[in-house]
C-alpha positions, 0 to 999 in steps of 0.5 A, a space after each residue: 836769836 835765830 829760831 833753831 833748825 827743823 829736824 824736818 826734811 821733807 815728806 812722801 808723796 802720795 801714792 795711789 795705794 787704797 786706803 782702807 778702813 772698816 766702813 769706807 774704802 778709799 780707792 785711786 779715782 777710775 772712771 771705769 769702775 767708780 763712774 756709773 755709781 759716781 754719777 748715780 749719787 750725785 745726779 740721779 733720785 735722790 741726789 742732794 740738790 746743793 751737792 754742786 753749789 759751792 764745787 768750782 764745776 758742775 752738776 753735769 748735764 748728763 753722763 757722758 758730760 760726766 765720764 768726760 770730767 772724771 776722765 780728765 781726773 783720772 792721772 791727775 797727780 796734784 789734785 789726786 783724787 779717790 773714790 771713797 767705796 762702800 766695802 759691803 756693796 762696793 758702790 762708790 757714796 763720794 770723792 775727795 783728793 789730796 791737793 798743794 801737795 808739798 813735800 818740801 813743807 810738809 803741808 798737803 790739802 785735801 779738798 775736793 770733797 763731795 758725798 753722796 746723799 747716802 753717805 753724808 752725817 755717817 760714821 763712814 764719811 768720818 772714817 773717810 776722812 781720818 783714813 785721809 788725815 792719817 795717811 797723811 800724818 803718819 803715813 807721809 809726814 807731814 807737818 800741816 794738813 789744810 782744808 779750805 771751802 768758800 766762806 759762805 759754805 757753812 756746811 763745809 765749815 762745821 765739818 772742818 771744825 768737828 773733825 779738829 781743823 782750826 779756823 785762819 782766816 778768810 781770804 777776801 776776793 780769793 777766786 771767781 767761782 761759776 761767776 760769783 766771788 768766792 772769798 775762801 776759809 782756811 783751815 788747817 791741822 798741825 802735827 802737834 795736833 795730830 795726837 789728840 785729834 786720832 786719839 778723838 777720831 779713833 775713840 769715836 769711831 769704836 763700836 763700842 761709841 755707837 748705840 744699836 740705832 747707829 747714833 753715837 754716844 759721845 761727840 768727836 769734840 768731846 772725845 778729843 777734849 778728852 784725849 787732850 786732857 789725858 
């Protein structure tokens, strides 16, 4: 018996509105006024010594190296890439892009992701990640959300678990990356699971969730189960 047809048509594609939260602000990528700070974060004091590892390019040997790349980026259209903005001091903490945007599936990635030092296991690099999600979900339409990292970057892999991505599988040999093999992990979201997962995002991230030090109450694994179980 053949499976019924979709109600689905087709998505949006994004555009290169900001997409603007509490904590974090999501800005289209401009080399202008993002890439100083940009750069500052990711190589100079303090700049996390595995920011690049798993990255297909860099670090940069200095900034204009830097600018350089980011100017290649700036009218990309598929990756399209964000700065992600701190509000209060309108400093640029990190990037992230949409990518394998497909309208016609309703599937789109994103991917692209590093942040800063300063802005890494903060309530803010969450934020910025269920602005992405949303956005995509219930603001384009789509059916599937996907996240992808090297198999061997754990980092990247507990982050697309906490935030509700479920695991696929790993595609063996996948890519050559700086002259290693890269065998890469898939992850993804489906619509279906949107609910529960904003329900979780948007109960963890209230104030409400957080102690005067800044260290969250409850988990965002367990505020999702419970919006589940409701």
């Amino acid at each position: 018996m053949p499976e019924p047809a979709l109600s689905f048509t087709r998505a949006t594609r994004p555009g290169r509105a900001p997409l603007v939260g509490v904590r974090i602000r999501l800005e289209p990528l401009d080399p202008h006024r993002h890439g100083a700070g940009l750069f500052a974060v990711s190589h100079g004091p303090g700049a996390d010594p595995r920011l690049w590892h798993y990255l297909p390019y860099g670090p940069f040997p200095d900034a204009a190296a830097f600018m350089g790349w980011l100017s290649g980026l700036e009218r990309s259209e598929d990756p399209l890439f964000v700065a992600l903005v701190e509000p209060a001091s309108e400093r640029p903490l990190g990037m992230a892009s949409y990518l394998r945007i497909a309208p016609e599936h309703g599937s789109i990635e994103i991917g692209h992701i590093w942040l800063g030092a300063e802005l890494q296991r903060t309530a803010a690099a969450t934020e910025a990640m269920y602005l992405l999600a949303r956005h995509a979900f219930d603001g384009l339409g789509n059916r599937r959300l996907e996240w992808k990292c090297d198999a061997a970057n754990a980092r990247s892999r507990r982050a697309a678990e906490r935030l509700g991505f479920t695991f696929e599988g790993v595609f063996r040999q996948h890519m050559v990356v700086k002259g290693r093999n890269r065998d890469t992990a898939w992850f993804s979201m489906l619509d279906g699971e949107w609910p529960r997962a904003r329900a979780g995002f948007e109960r963890w991230l209230d104030p409400s969730n957080f102690e005067a030090n800044g260290r969250a109450r409850a988990s965002l694994a367990a505020l999702r189960d419970a919006a589940g179980a409701r």
